[in-house]
N, C-alpha and C positions, 0 to 999 in steps of 0.2 A: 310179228309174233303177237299171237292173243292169248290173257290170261283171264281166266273169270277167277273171281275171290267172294265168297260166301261167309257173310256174317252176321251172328247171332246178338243182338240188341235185348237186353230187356230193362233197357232206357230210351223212351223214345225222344228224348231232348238230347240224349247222346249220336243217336241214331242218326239226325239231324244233323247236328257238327259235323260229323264225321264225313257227311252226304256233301254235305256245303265245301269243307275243306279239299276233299279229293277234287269236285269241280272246280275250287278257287284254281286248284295248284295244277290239276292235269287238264284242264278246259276241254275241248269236245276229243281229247284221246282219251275220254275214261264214258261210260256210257255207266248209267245207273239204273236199274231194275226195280220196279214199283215194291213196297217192301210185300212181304206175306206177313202174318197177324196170326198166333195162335196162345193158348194159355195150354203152362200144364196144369199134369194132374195137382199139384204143388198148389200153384198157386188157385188154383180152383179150390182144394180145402179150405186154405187161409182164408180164402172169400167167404167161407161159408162159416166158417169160424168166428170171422169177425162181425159177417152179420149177424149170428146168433148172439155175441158177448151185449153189441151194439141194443138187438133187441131185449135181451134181459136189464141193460141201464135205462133204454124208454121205460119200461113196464114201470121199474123201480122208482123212476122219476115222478110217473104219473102216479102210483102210490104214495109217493109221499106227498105233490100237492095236494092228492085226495085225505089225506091226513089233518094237513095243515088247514083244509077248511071247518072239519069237525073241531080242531083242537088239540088233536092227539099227535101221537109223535109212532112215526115208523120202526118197528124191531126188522127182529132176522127173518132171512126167507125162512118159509117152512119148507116150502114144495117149488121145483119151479121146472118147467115140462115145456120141448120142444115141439108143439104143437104139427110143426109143418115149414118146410122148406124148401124155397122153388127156386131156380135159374132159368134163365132165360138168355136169348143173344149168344151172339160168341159164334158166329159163322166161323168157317175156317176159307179164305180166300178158294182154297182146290174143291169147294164144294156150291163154288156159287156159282152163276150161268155161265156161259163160253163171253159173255159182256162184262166180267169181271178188271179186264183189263181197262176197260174204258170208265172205268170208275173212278169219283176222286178220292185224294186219300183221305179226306174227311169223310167219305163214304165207305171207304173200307175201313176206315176205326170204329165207324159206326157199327157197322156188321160185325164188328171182330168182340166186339164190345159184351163183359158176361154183365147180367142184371141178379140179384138176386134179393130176395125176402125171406123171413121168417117170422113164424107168429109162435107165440111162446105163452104158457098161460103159469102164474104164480101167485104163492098163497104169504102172504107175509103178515107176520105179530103184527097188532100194534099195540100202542103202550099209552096208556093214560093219563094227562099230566096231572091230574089230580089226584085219580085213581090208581094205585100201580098194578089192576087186575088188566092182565094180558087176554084180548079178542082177535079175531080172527078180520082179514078182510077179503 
């Protein structure tokens, strides 16, 4: 009697265990299937989400160093604008050559793998420690 069992991971350290343990306990009567690698739509937002919150705290950051060299001290955003936002990566295993199989799994995490950037442009007060007349940066 053969049973195939299909399971969805999205822990790849659990994945793992789980891989390890069936082989420890079922040894060559359980066969294992190379895993597939895809993201959803889900987690593709939050990607995109977090790179943008991510790049608005650089900007913020490098404003205030740029601050702290004049003297002055950093206020509130005024404006702050998602310029552009790109992805990259993130193959889906069913879309890679018929040599997908001969890949290793470090190569298909590679491929499965999303990249992504955003550039963001912001206006923020700043504040004069001498002065309390608010300027623009």
């Amino acid at each position: 009697v053969h049973s195939q069992v299909c399971i969805i991971f999205s822990d790849f350290g659990k994945m793992q265990n789980v891989c390890n343990l069936l082989t420890e306990k079922l040894g060559s009567s359980v066969t294992i299937s190379a895993p597939h690698f895809y993201h959803t739509p889900e987690a593709v937002d939050t990607l995109r989400r977090q790179v943008c919150v991510t790049a608005v705290g650089n900007t913020r950051q490098k404003a205030q160093e740029v601050c702290r060299l004049f003297g002055q001290s950093l206020g509130k955003p005024l404006l702050i604008r998602e310029e552009e936002t790109k992805e990259w990566g993130g193959h889906i295993d069913g879309h890679l050559s018929d040599t997908s199989d001969s890949l290793t799994l470090q190569e298909r995490i590679q491929n499965a793998t999303v990249y992504a950037s955003c550039r963001v442009s912001a206006v923020f007060e700043i504040k004069g420690k001498e002065n309390k007349r608010n300027k623009q940066l």
